[in-house]
N, C-alpha and C positions, 0 to 999 in steps of 0.2 A: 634363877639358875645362874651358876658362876662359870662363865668362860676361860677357858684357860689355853697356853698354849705352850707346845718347847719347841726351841730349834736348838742342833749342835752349835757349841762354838764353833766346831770348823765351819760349819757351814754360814754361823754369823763372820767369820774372817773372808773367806771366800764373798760374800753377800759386799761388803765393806770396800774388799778387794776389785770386785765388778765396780761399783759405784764410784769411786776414786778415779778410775779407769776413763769411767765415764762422763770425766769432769766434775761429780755432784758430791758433797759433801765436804769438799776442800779445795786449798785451792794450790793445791799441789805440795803442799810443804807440812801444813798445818790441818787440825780440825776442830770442829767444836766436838764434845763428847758431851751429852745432858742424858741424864736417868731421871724419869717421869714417876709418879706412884699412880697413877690413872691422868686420864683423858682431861683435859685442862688443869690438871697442876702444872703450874711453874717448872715444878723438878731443883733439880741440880747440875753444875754443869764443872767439869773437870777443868782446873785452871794450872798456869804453869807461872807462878810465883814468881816478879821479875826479868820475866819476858817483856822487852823492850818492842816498840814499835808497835806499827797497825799492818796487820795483813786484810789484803782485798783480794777479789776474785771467787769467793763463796755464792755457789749459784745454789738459787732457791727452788723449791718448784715450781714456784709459779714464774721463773725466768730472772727473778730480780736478783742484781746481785751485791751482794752486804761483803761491810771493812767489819773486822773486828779488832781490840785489842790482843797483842800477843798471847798476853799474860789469860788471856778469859779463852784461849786454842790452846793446842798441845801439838807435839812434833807426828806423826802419821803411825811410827812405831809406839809411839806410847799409846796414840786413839786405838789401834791393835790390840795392842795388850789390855787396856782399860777395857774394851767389846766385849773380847775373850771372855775378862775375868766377869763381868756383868753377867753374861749370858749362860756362863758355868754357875755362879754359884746366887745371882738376884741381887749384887750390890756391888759397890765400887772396891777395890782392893782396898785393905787398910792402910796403905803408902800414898796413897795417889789425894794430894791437894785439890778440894775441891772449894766451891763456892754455893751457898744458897740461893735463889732465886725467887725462894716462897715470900 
């Protein structure tokens, strides 16, 4: 049997928006954005192309918290927009630079 499931985009913007709020999935400025195909793929993950420097203060859930390069996060409004579009239509916009992972 195949599980499926939908949420609105608003309601993934709002979800995103609690979360930030909440300190967790950024660290204020930046985030990472990753699209999985199932449950231990690698994924993908949205990158921002000569994005200079190392952002830190990503908390995990288990409490730990990770540096990333710039360029491998995106600015808060683009992680938005990238969600949004993920969540409306199962895939990353066609503009949006990403990176492999697999």
């Amino acid at each position: 049997m195949t599980e499926s499931w939908v949420i609105a985009p608003g309601a993934a913007a709002r979800a995103l928006r609690a979360r930030v709020e909440a300190g967790f999935v950024t660290n204020g400025e930046r985030a990472m954005v990753m699209l999985l195909a199932d449950e231990g793929d690698p994924g993908e993950h949205a990158v921002d192309p000569g994005a200079g420097g190392v952002g830190d203060g990503y908390v995990l859930a288990n409490g730990q918290y990770d540096r990333y390069p710039n360029e491998d996060t995106v600015p808060l409004a683009e992680a938005r927009r990238l969600v949004e579009h993920v969540v409306r239509t199962g895939d990353w916009p066609p503009d949006a630079p990403r990176a492999a992972d697999r």
